[in-house]
Structures are given as structure tokens and as C-alpha cells.
N, C-alpha and C positions, 0 to 999 in steps of 0.2 A: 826832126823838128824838136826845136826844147820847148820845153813846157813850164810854166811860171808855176811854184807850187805858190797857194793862198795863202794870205795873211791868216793869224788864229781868228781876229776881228772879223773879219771876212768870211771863213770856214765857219765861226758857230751864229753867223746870221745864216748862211745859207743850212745850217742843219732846224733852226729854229723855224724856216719857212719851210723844211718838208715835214716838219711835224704838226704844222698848223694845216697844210693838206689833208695829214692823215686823221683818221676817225680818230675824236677827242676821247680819252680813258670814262672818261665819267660823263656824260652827255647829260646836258636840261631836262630833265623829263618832261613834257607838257603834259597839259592834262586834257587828252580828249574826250569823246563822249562818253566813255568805258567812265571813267574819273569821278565826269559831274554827274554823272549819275549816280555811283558812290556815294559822293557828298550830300547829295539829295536825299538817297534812302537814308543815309545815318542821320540827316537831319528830321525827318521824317520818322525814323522809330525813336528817337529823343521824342517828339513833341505826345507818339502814342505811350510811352511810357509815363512821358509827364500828367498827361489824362485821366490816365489808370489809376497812377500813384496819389494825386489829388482830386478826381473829382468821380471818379467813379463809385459806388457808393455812397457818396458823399449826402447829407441829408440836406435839401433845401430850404429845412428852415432856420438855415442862421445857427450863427452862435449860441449857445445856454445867454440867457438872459436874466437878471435877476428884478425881483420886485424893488421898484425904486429906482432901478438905473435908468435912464434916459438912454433910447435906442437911437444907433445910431444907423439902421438898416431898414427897409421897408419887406417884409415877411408875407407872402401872398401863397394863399392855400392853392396848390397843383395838382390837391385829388380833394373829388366830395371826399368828407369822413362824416361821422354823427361820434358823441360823447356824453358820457352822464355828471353834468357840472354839481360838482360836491357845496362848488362855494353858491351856487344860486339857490341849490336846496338848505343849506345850512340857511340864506337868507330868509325863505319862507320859513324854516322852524323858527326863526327868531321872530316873524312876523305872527306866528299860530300862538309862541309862548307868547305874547306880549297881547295875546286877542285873549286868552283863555284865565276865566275870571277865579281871583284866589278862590280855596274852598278854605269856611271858617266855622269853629264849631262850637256851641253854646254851653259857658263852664261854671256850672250853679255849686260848684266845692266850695268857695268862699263864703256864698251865700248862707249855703247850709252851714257854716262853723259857726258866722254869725247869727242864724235863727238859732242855734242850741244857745250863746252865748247870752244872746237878750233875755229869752225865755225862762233861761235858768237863774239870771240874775234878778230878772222879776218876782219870779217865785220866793227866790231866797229873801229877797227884800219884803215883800208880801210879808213874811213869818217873821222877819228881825221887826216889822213895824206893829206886828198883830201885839194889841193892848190885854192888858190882863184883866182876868175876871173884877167886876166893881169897879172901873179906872172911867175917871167922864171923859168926852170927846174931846174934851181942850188937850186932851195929851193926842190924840191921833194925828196931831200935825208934824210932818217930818218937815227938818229944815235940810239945808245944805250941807251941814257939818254933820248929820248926822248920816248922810246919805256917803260925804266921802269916809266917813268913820266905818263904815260896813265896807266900801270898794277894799279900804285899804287891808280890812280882816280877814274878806274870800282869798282862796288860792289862785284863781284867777285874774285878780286884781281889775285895771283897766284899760285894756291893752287897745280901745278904741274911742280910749280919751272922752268920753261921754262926759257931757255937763251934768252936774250932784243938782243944780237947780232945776233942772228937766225931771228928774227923775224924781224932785220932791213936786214939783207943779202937778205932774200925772199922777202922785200916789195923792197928794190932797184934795184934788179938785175930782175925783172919780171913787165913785165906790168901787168897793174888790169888784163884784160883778162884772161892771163896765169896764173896769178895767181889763181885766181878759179878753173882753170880747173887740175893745177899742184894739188892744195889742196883734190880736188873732186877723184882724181886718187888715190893720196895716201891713201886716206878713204877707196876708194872701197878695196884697196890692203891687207890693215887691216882687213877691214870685213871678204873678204876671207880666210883671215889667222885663225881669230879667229871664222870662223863658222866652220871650220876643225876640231879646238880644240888644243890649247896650255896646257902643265902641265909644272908645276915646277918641275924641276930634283933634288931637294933641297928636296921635299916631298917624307917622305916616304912609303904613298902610292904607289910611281912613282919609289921608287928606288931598289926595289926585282924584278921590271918588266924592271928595264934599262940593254940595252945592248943584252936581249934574245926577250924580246915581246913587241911589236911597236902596238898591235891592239886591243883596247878595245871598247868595246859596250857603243856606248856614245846613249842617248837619247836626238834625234833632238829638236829644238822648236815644231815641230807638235808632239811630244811624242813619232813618232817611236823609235824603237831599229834598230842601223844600228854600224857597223861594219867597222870603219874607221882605217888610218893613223894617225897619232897624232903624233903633232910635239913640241919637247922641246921649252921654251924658247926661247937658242939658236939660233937653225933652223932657229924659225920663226923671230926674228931678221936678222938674215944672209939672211932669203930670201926677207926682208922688204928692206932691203940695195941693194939687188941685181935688185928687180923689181925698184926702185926708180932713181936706175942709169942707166938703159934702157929709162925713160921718156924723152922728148925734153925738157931735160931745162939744163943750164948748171951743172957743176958738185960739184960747189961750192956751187950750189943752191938747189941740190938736196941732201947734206953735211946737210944742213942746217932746208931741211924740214924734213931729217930723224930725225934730232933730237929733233923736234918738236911733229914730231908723235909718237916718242919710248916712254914716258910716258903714254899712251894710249895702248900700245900693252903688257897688263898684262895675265900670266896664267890666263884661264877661266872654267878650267875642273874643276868641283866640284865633291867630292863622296856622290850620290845619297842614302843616308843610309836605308829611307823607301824602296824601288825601291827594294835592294840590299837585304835586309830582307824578302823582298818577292819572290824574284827568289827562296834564301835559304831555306826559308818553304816550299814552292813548292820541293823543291829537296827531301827536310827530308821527308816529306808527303810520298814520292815516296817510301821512304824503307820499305820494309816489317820485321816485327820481325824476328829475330833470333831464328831459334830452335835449342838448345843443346839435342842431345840424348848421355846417358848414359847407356852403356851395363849394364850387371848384371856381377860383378866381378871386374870392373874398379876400379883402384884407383884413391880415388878424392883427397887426401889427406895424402903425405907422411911425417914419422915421422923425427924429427927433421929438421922440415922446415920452412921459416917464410910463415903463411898465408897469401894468398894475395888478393885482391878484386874479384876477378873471383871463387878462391875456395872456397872464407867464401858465395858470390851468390852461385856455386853449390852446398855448403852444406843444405843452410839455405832451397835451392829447395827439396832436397835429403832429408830434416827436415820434410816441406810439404808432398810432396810424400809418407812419409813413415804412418805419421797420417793419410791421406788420404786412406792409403792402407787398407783394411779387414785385411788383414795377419799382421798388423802392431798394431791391436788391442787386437790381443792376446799372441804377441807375434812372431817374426820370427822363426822355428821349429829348423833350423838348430842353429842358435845362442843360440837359448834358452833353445837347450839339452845338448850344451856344456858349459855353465852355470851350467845346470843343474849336468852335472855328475862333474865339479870339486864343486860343493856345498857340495855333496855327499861325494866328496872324504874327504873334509876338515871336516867334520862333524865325519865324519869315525875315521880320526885322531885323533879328541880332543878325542873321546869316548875311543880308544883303549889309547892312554895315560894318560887319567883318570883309566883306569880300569889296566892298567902297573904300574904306578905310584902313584897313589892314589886310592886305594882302598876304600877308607873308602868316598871319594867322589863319586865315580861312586855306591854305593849302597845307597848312600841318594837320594834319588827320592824329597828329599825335595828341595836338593838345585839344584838338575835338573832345576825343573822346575824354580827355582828362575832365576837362570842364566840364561836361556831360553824364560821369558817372558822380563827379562831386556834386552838381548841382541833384543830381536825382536824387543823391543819398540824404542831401538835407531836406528836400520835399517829405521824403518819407519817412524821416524825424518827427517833420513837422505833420504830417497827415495822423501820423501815431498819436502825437504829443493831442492834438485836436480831437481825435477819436478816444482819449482817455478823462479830454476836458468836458466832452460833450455828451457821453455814454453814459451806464448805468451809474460807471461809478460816481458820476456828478448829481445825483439823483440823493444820493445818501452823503455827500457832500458840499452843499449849496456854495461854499466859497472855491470850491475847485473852478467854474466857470469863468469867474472873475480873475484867477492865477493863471488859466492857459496859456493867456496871447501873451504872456511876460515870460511862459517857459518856452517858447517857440527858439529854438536855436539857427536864428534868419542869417547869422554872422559867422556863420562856421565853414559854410563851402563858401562865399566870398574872400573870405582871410583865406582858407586852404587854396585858392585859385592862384590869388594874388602872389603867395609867396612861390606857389610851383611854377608856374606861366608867366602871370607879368600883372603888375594894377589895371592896366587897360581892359583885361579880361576880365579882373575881380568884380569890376563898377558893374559891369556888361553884367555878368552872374547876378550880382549882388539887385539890379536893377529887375530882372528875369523871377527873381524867388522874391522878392517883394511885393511885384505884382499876382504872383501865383499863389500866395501867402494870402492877401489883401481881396483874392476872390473866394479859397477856400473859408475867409471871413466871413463870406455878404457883402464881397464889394465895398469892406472898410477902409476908408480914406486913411483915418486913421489909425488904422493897420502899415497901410503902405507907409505912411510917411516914418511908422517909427522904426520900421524893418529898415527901407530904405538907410536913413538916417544914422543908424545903428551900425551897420554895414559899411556904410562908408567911413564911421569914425576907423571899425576897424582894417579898414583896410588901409588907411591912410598911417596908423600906428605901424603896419607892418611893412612899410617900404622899405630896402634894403636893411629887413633885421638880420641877425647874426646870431644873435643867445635865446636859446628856449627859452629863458625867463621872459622875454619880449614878448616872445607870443603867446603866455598866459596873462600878461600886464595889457597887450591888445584885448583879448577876449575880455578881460576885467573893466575896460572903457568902454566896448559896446553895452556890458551891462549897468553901467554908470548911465550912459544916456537912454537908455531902457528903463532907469529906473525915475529920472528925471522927465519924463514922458509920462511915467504914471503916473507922479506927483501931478504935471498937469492936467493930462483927463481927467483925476481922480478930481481935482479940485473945480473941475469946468462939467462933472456932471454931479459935484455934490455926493459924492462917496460919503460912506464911512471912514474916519480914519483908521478905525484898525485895517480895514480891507487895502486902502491904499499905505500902511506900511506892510502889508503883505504881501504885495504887489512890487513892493520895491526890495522886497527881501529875496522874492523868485527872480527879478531880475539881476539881481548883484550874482545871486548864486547860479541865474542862468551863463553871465556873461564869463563867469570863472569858470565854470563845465567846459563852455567852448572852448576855452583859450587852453586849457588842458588837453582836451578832446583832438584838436588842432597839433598838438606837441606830438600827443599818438601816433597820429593820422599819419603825418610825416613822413616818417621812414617808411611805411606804408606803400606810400603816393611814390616815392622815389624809387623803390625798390621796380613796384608793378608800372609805372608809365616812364621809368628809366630819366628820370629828372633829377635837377643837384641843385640843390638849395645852396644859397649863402650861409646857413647853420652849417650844412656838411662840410663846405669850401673848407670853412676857419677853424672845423677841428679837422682839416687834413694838411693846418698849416703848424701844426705839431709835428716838432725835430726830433724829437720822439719816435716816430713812426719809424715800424720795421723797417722800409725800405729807403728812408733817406738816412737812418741810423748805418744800414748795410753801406749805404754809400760814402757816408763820413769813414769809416772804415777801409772800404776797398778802392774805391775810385776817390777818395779826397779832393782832384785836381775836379773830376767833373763836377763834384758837389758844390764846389767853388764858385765853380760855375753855374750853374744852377741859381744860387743866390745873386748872383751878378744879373741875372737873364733874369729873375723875379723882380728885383729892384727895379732893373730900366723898364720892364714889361707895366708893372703897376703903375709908376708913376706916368708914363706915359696914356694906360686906360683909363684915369682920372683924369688928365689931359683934355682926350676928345670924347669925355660921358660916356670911356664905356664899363667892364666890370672889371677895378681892379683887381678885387679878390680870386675871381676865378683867373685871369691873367698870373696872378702871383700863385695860386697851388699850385695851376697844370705848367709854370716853368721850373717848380720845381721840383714836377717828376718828371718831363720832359722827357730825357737824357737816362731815365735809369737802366734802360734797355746797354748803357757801356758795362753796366755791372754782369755782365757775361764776359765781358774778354777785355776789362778795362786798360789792357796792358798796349793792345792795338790803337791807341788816344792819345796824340804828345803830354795833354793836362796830366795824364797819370802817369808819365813814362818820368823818373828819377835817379836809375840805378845805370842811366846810357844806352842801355837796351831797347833799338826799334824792331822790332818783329817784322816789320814790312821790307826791311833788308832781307828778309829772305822769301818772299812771297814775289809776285809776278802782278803790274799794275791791276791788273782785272779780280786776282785773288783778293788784291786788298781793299779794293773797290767792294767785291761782295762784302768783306766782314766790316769794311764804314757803313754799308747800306743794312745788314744786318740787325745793328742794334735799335733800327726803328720795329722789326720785328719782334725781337726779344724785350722789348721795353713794353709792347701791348700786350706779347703774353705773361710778364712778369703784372701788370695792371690788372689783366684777368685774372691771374690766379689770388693777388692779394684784393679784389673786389672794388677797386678804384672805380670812380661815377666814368659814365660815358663820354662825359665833355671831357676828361682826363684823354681815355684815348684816342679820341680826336684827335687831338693838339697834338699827341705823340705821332702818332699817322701822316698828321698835317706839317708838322712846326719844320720840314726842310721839305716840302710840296715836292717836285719833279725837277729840282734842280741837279745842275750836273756837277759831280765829284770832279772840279776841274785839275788838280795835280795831279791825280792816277789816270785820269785822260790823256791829258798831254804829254804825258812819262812813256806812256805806252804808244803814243804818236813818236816819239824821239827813237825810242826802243826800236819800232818798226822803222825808220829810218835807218839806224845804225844797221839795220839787220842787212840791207839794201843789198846786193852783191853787182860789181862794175859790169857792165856789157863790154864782150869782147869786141864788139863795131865801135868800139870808143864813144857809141852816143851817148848822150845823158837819160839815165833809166828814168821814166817815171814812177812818180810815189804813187803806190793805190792806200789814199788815207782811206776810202772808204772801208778798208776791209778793219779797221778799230771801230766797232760797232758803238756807238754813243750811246745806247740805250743800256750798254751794261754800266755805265758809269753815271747813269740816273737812277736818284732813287724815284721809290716807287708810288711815292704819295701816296693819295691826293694832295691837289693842291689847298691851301687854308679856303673853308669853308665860309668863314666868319669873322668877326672884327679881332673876337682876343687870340684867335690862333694865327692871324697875319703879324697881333704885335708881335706876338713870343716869336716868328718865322726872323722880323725883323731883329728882334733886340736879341737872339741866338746869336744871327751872323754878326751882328756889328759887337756884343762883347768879345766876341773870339776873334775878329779881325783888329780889336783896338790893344792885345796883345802885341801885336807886330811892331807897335808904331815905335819907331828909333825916338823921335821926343814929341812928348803933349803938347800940344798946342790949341788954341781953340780953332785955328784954323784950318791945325791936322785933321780933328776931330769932325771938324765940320764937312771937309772934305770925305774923309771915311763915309761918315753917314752918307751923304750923298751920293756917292758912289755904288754903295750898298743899295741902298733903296732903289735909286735908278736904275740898278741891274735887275733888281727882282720886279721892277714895272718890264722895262722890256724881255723875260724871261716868261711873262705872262701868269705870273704866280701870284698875283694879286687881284687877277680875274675876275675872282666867282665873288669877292670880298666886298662887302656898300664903304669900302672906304674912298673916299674922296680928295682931290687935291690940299683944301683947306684940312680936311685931317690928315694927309702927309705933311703936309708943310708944321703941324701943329707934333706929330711925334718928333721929326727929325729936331724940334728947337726943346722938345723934353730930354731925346736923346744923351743930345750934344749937353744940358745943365747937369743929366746925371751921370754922365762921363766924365767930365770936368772935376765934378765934385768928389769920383773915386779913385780917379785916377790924381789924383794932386798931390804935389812935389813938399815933401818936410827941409827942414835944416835939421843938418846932421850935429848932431851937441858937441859941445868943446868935451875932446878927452882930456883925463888926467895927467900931471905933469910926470915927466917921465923920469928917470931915475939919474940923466944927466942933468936934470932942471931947466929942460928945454919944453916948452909945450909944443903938444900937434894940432895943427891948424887941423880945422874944420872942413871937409870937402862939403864944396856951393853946389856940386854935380848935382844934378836930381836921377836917380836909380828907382821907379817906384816896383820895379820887377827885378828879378835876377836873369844873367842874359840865360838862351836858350842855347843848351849844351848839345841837343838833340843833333845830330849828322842827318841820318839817312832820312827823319821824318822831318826835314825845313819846312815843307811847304805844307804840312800838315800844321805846323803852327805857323801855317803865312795864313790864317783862314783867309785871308780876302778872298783869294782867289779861288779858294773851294768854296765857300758862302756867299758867290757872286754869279749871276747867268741872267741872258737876254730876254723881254718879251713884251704883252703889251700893254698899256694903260686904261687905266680903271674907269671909270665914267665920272664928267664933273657932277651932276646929281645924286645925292646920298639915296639912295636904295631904301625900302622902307626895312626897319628895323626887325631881324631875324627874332622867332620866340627864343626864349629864354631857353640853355641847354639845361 
């Protein structure tokens, strides 16, 4: 019986449906209960770490507070204390000094300058007026001129301005006798006046006491304290006048010595200041401290209020007290469970909206933990940062409380999220330490809002950056709006300006720390969570590099390539929103894996030499399949990011080497030898094993490493084409494509019809656009003076000289195989490699 051998069409559907029977290379993992449970406990030691890290310790009374600011928290005492209030006692001393009556002491030194002064002047006058022996009484009258005619002769002159007619009215009208004894009377009258105590009513000392208290504690000449009358000025004039006109002299005469004696009868109360300081300290001595007790529940501290001296002393006791306390070192139980369960809750939250939302986030356990250690490690910035605002050293630094919340670095693990993982993540984080931020506060609103706030500028600055200068220019905008934040509170709770430009100077310099901090971090974060930033991409898109430099050198043809397979690959990932830059590095180390045997590659064969003329289909099949090997260990040894060897692994999935397949299907045919019954042998194709002539994949994981799978095959099959056309071209792709839908190779990919249809019309513009036909220039006239026409041919390639490797440069047909189609709903978007 003859036996129909199968079409190739035919032959590799039926090999593609026993491959679809057998166990798939890389199988869906799902995640059973083993899994979410996993995911459970890591979410679960994130929330006890977050705990720990912020609230444990943590002191319940708020932020430092300063006298004057207006709180914006409500502060409730969570243990009795008791405390010895400085400012209530300082009250009562002011209250004891301001009770406690000056001591004043009675100063007769002027007095006595003046009794020698009158006394001696009398006498002396007495003798210049005594009349000589035989002289009649009509000379014993002194006039005025005669009286300033002696002031002006003494050495003491006048120095108390004494009227010359006073002093002739008492020498005339009184015999010597009386005279002495009128002079002697008045003295005494004085003395007693001024041993009493005269003040001036003019003093105001004297003048909060006039009119209500007449009695002050004068200290005598023997140093007692006594308790007298005391008489103004006035008075004691008025009574100097009154006792003077009782004496036996006439009255014109006693006119005359009062006014002799009134310069002598000066206020003599002085305020005794030693004396008087020493009563006072004796009084203050006498107080005993002040003890405040504070129940347990009292509020010390209501919100929206201005702080005042009494409650920033209760707090700062209420501070002590609580470090002091056992209970205070681990923790208050009741504070620090309700901490505890909204940590939980919010933790709770992010996970179920990851795993609502983002699916493809919540089963990367990679960028778990990524986000997880960045988020802890700015908690514990900021736990620091608040425990140096709030501690001793704020104590000997009273503006330090008011600078904390502005050095708080709330923007450094949402930028560092955002750029490793993806913005959707960063909001989420940046949302997460806002609110964790905003309770290590006191449950500050605004806390949260300028954390938040801040956080989002930055991360909104760092979407697809590329230059480290971007992400210190990000961190330098969250402290832009951190400092524009301080301007306002500052000026809505009535600040200082200096403290609010101080405030604005911590925040500039905060938001520049970050953005540095962040640059650091970086290579860091990629190194230890195996992630590749768009910084690292663009400097690995440096022609420079060892290995695309090796390849300019040895393999030329495939470098060539390379850049051909970048161009279609990017412009197509800008296309349908995905990443052209990692699209464009990883095609253009793709292929470095040919720089081990470059010479096995028609691109680099020049010299006519194929080497696969002497190899056997399967030989040469291993060394095509080969340099996907050698390309990931060539990436490993030179430190290329992960997403790189992906792509190199992926970028020809499980497709079949179809030339040295069917070479070696021909081969076994020819080998065939005739049955002597003259029947027709049958072919055993099955013994050309089709799996040695697939590589080894995997197949593309991911959007950029299906493009680069696609724009590989279709630049190396658009070599073939005898003439460009848009129509050839468009054909190609199609073909291309369709083969690697039905070959199953776009499987695991979220790409969608609408983004097929959207590469192949990128495709087709960027093929067009390189592969495009010049006019060949008019040469010069020749030496007959005939010129040479122009050829209109279009040649944009040289033909292919290659013999034994044709279908190695036919790629269609090796960059083509069957399989199945993709889903029309886009998949949700894989994290970022």
C-alpha cells in the first residue's frame, strides 16, 4: 500500500498539536494556600515592623510645642504624674515681692551740715555786728547790705541762698540773748521733725502710698525697725511754722527765722534698697514649691489653641514623666494598640487594592518586598528625624521643634518606589508614610496633607526620568512645596518670621538631601532587588560599551543588526505605551551571544565561506541555538540588568530553526534506499526529532521582549525581499506575525489584537523609511565625451553571494512557526523589569 507523505503545512500543525499535549516547559504557577499564606505573613511582618519602627516608644504627648504656637492637636495625660510648677511659684514671689513694704531709713547728714552752717554763721555774724566800746545803739542796727557784705567775706559764703534781710530782721529785733536761745529752739523743732521722717510727695516711691498709708517701717539711727507717722514735706513745714509762732519772740521775727531755717528742713527718708532685698529674700525663702498633680485623663492641652507658659511647663513635665515611666519604655498598651490596629487596617487596605486593582502587583513578591523595605527605611528616617526634634536635644534648642516636621524625608521612598516599580506604587507608598507620618505627629492633618502633597509633586517629576540630575531636581520640588507649606501654616498660626524662614530653609535643604539621597539609593535598590531603571537603560545605550564596541569589530553584520532590530523595536514600544528604551538596549545586546562563532551567521559571512557546508543539519542547528546561550553568559559575566537577559533567553521563544529542519527531512529522504518488492518505502519522518531544531526559550514573557521577538524576525526576513514595496513589506509582517500567533509564542504576552494591528502599521513605516530606494547621480563625462546614463534600478542591498547558507539569509523561513492566539482583553500591566 502506498502511503501519501504530508504536506510540510500539514506536518508542522500536526507537530505543534503534540506539543500542545505535552507538559508545557514553564507552567502558570498558581498560587495555593502555601502562596497566600506567604503573602499574608510578609504583609503581616511589614505592618509589625511598621509598629515597631514608629510607634513603639513613641511618647504620647505630641510633638514639642512652642509657647505661642497655636496647637494643632488635642494632648491628654495617660498616666497620673505630680510636678513642681517653677512658673506658678515664680508667680507667688512676685505676688510676696509686690506685698512686702519697702524699708526706709532716716538720713539727718544734711541736716547736721546745715545746723553747723547756721550756727556758725550766726555766731560769726554776732561778732562782725558787736559795736565797740562808747558806740550809741543807733549803730547796732544791721541793714541788708551789710549782712550780704559779711556772706560775701566768709569762706563759706551762701550756698543756701538765705535772704540778708532775715538775718538783719533777727539780729535787730532780738537781743544777743534771745537770739541764741530763739535759734537753739528752732533747731530743736527741726531735729524733731526730721527724726520722725519727712518724704517728698513728688517721689514716686511716696506717691502709690499717698493719701491711703501714712506708715512705713523706717530704720532708726540705732538700726531698729519701728513703725512710725511720717510726714510730707508740707506738713512738716506747716508744723515748723506753727511751732515757731508759739515761741516768745515777736512775730515778724519768727517770719524771719522760719525762713532762715526752711532751707535746712529737706525730705530725709531714703529707700534702704540692701535692707529691703533682704526682708524680700527672707519672704521668697519662706515659699514652698508648688506641686501640680495631674490626674490620668486630664487634658493638658486643647486643640486649636495658643500654647501658653504653663502648658508648654506641663507638657515638657508630662515629657519627663512619661520617659521616666517603665510603661513609657515600651510603649503605652492602650495607645499603642490603637496604633496598632489602624496600622493593620491601612496595611490591610493597600493589599486588598493591590490584589483588586493590580493583580500582577500583588503576586510579585519581588516588588513586595522592594516597596516594603523602602517604605520601612523612610519610616525609620523619620522616627529618627522626630526622636532628635523631640528629645533632649530640643530642650537646649527650642527652634529645633518647630524645624522637624520640615526635615521629615516623606518623599524619598515614594520617588525611590516610583522609579524602581512603577508611579502606581509610589502614590500607594507615598499615601501609606503620609498617613504613618501624620500619626507619629498627633494625628496632624497637617502633617498629612503636606507629606502627602510633597510626595506626589515628587513623584509625578520622576515619571519616565532618565538623568540623575532629574532626580535631585524631583527631590528639590518636594522641598519647594514643603517650603510653601510652611509659609502657609507659618502665616495661619502667626509665626515668627525668622522661624518661618527657617522652616523654609530646612525644607529646601530637606527636599535637596532627598533627591541626592535617591541618586544613591539607586544602584543600591537595582543591584539588591535586581531592577533596571530607565537611568541605567540610557547609559547602556552607549556605543561605547565593551560589548557592542566587540561587536562593531567582530560580528559588524549582526551589529547592524542589532541597530535595525532597536529602531523597529522602539518605535513600535512608543506605538502601543510601552518602554521604548528598554525595547531599544535589550535589541541591542540581543544577539551578542553570535560573538562566539560569528562566522556560523550569513550577516557576518564576507569572505564566501559558510561553515555549515561542512556540518550536518543538527550540528548546525545546535550552534544557531547556541548563541542564545552564550549571549546570557556573555551578559552575566559583563553585569548586564536582568531584563537584558530575558529578552536574550526570550527574543526567539521556542521557535523552530526551520531550514536545518527541513534540510535534514530532505537528507533523510535522499538517504532512503529502494525495496527490492519494488514497493514504495515509506518515509519514517518521525525519526528528525523537531525538538532539536527548537530553541530553547522561554517563550517572551512580556510586552518589550515579544516586540524585539517580532522586529528580530521581520528585520532579517525583510533582507530577502527581491523589491520593496509597501505591499511586500506589509505582506512580510503579516506573515511574520501570524506565524508566531499560531506557533504559540505570544502566549504568555498582554498583547492584544489592537496592539498587533498597531506594531505591524509601525513596522511597515519603519521599514519603508530604511529600506528606501536613492537615485543613482549622473557620473562624469567619459573620455570619449559620451556621458553614462544613470541606473533608475533600486539596489538598497548587495545581492547575497552566500551558496550553501541561502536560507539562512531566507530568515522568513527560520523566523516563522505556528501556534495560538493571544486574548482580545489586554492583560493587566506586568511590574516594571
Amino acid at each position: 500500500m502506498t502511503l501519501f507523505r504530508k504536506s510540510k503545512k500539514a506536518q508542522a500543525e500536526a507537530n505543534r498539536r503534540k506539543r500542545l499535549k505535552a507538559p508545557r516547559v514553564e507552567p502558570v504557577q498558581q498560587r495555593g494556600p502555601q502562596g497566600s499564606l506567604l503573602d499574608t505573613g510578609i504583609f503581616a511582618l511589614f505592618a509589625l515592623l511598621a509598629v515597631i519602627i514608629c510607634f513603639v516608644g513613641l511618647s504620647p504627648a505630641g510633638p514639642v510645642l512652642q509657647v505661642g504656637q497655636v496647637a494643632r492637636i488635642r494632648v491628654v495625660a495617660e498616666l497620673p504624674f505630680s510636678y513642681q510648677s517653677e512658673l506658678l511659684r515664680e508667680d507667688r514671689v512676685e505676688a510676696v515681692k509686690r506685698t512686702v513694704p519697702p524699708v526706709f531709713r532716716v538720713d539727718m547728714g544734711k541736716f547736721e551740715q546745715y545746723e553747723g552752717y547756721i550756727t556758725d554763721t550766726l555766731d560769726k555774724l554776732s561778732s562782725y555786728a558787736q559795736l565797740p566800746q562808747g558806740a550809741t545803739n543807733d549803730l547796732t542796727a544791721l541793714t541788708a547790705d551789710d549782712v550780704n557784705h559779711f556772706l560775701e567775706a566768709t569762706d563759706e559764703g551762701n550756698p543756701y541762698r538765705l535772704n540778708a534781710s532775715d538775718f538783719a530782721t533777727f539780729f535787730n529785733k532780738l537781743p544777743a540773748e534771745r537770739r541764741q536761745e530763739a535759734i537753739q529752739e528752732g533747731l530743736v523743732l527741726m531735729r524733731d521733725l526730721l527724726e520722725t521722717g519727712i518724704y517728698n510727695s513728688e517721689d514716686g516711691s511716696f506717691q502709690a502710698a499717698q493719701g491711703r498709708l501714712r506708715f512705713f517701717d523706717v530704720h532708726d539711727k540705732e538700726g531698729r525697725l519701728q513703725q512710725v507717722e511720717i510726714l510730707s514735706l508740707e506738713d512738716a513745714l506747716r508744723s515748723l511754722r506753727i511751732n515757731l509762732t508759739a515761741l516768745d519772740i515777736p512775730r515778724e521775727v519768727s517770719i524771719s527765722l522760719f525762713r532762715l531755717l526752711r532751707p535746712g528742713l529737706q525730705p530725709n527718708i531714703v529707700y534702704d534698697e540692701a535692707r529691703t532685698q533682704d526682708r524680700i529674700d527672707k519672704a521668697v525663702a519662706a515659699i514652698e514649691p508648688v506641686q501640680v498633680d495631674v490626674r490620668e485623663g486630664e487634658i493638658i492641652i486643647e486643640p486649636n489653641t495658643t500654647v501658653t507658659d504653663l502648658q508648654k511647663e506641663q507638657l515638657e513635665a508630662y515629657r519627663k514623666a512619661l520617659r521616666a515611666s517603665r510603661i513609657s519604655q515600651v510603649g503605652l498598651e492602650t495607645l499603642l494598640i490603637e496604633r496598632m490596629i489602624m496600622t493593620i487596617i491601612i496595611v490591610a487596605g493597600a493589599a486588598l487594592y493591590l490584589h483588586t486593582f493590580h493583580q500582577a502587583y500583588a503576586d510579585n513578591r519581588r516588588f513586595i518586598v522592594t516597596a516594603g523595605f523602602a517604605i520601612l527605611f523612610n519610616l525609620g528616617l523619620i522616627r529618627l528625624i522626630y526622636e532628635l526634634g523631640t528629645g533632649p536635644l530640643a530642650e537646649s534648642n527650642p527652634l529645633l521643634p518647630s524645624l522637624a516636621p520640615f526635615l521629615f524625608p516623606v518623599a524619598l521612598g515614594p520617588i525611590l518606589i516610583a522609579i524602581l516599580v512603577g508611579t502606581g506604587p509610589g502614590i500607594l507608598a507615598a499615601a501609606l508614610i503620609a498617613v504613618m507620618t501624620a500619626m507619629m505627629g498627633g494625628n496632624s492633618l497637617a502633617m498629612l496633607i503636606a507629606a502627602l502633597l510633597s510626595s506626589l509633586i515628587g513623584i509625578y517629576s520622576s515619571r519616565r526620568i532618565q538623568l540623575r540630575a532629574r532626580v535631585v531636581r524631583a527631590g528639590f520640588l518636594t522641598g519647594m512645596a514643603m517650603a510653601i507649606f510652611a509659609v502657609l501654616v507659618g502665616l495661619r498660626d502667626a509665626q515668627e518670621p525668622a522661624v518661618i524662614v527657617y522652616q523654609i530653609i530646612a525644607a529646601l535643604f530637606t527636599g535637596l538631601v532627598t533627591g541626592i539621597t535617591v541618586v544613591g539609593l539607586l544602584p543600591i535598590g537595582e543591584s539588591i532587588f535586581r531592577y533596571t531603571t530607565d537611568i541605567t537603560l540610557l547609559e547602556l545605550t552607549d556605543f561605547n560599551h565593551p560589548l557592542l564596541r566587540k561587536m562593531q569589530m567582530e560580528a559588524p553584520g549582526s551589529y547592524h543588526h542589532s541597530l535595525m532590530v532597536a529602531n523597529l523595536a522602539e518605535n513600535a514600544a512608543a506605538r502601543i505605551g510601552a518602554n521604548p528604551l528598554l525595547c531599544r538596549v535589550c535589541a541591542l545586546f540581543h544577539d551578542i551571544g553570535k560573538l562566539a562563532k560569528p562566522e556560523y551567521f550569513t550577516e557576518n559571512q564576507r569572505d564566501g565561506y559558510n561553515p555549515h557546508l561542512e556540518r550536518n543539519p543538527s550540528m548546525s542547528a545546535l550552534v544557531i541555538k547556541s548563541h542564545v546561550k552564550e549571549g546570557v553568559q556573555l551578559a552575566k559575566q559583563n553585569r548586564l540588568p536582568k531584563v537584558i537577559l530575558d529578552v536574550i533567553r526570550q527574543h526567539h521563544g521556542t521557535s523552530l530553526i526551520q531550514y536545518f529542519y527541513y534540510k535534514a527531512i530532505e537528507q533523510q529522504k535522499e538517504a532512503v534506499v529502494e525495496d527490492p518488492t519494488g514497493r514504495t518505502p515509506r518515509i519514517e519522518l518521525d525519526k528528525v526529532n523537531e525538538d532539536t531544531y527548537r530553541y530553547e526559550g522561554p517563550t517572551p514573557q512580556f510586552t518589550e521582549s515579544a516586540i524585539i521577538m517580532l522586529a528580530d524576525s521581520i528585520e532579517a526576513a525583510s533582507r530577502s525581499l527581491r523589491k520593496v514595496t509597501p505591499q511586500s513589506v506589509e505582506e512580510l509582517i503579516e506573515k511574520i506575525v501570524s506565524a508566531r500567533i499560531e506557533d504559540g509564542q505570544l502566549d504568555a504576552t498582554p498583547l492584544t489584537f489592537r496592539d498587533l494591528k498597531k506594531l505591524r502599521e509601525s513596522f511597515a513605516f519603519t521599514l519603508l523609511n530604511s529600506l528606501h530606494a536613492r537615485v543613482e547621480y549622473p557620473k562624469e563625462t567619459d573620455s570619449g565625451g559620451d556621458k553614462k546614463k544613470a541606473s533608475k534600478t533600486r539596489a538598497p542591498f548587495p545581492p547575497d553571494t552566500d551558496t550553501a547558507a541561502t536560507a539562512e539569509s531566507k530568515a522568513a523561513k527560520e523566523k516563522t512557526s505556528g501556534g495560538g492566539l493571544p486574548s482580545q482583553q489586554p492583560a493587566p500591566s506586568a511590574p516594571r523589569r
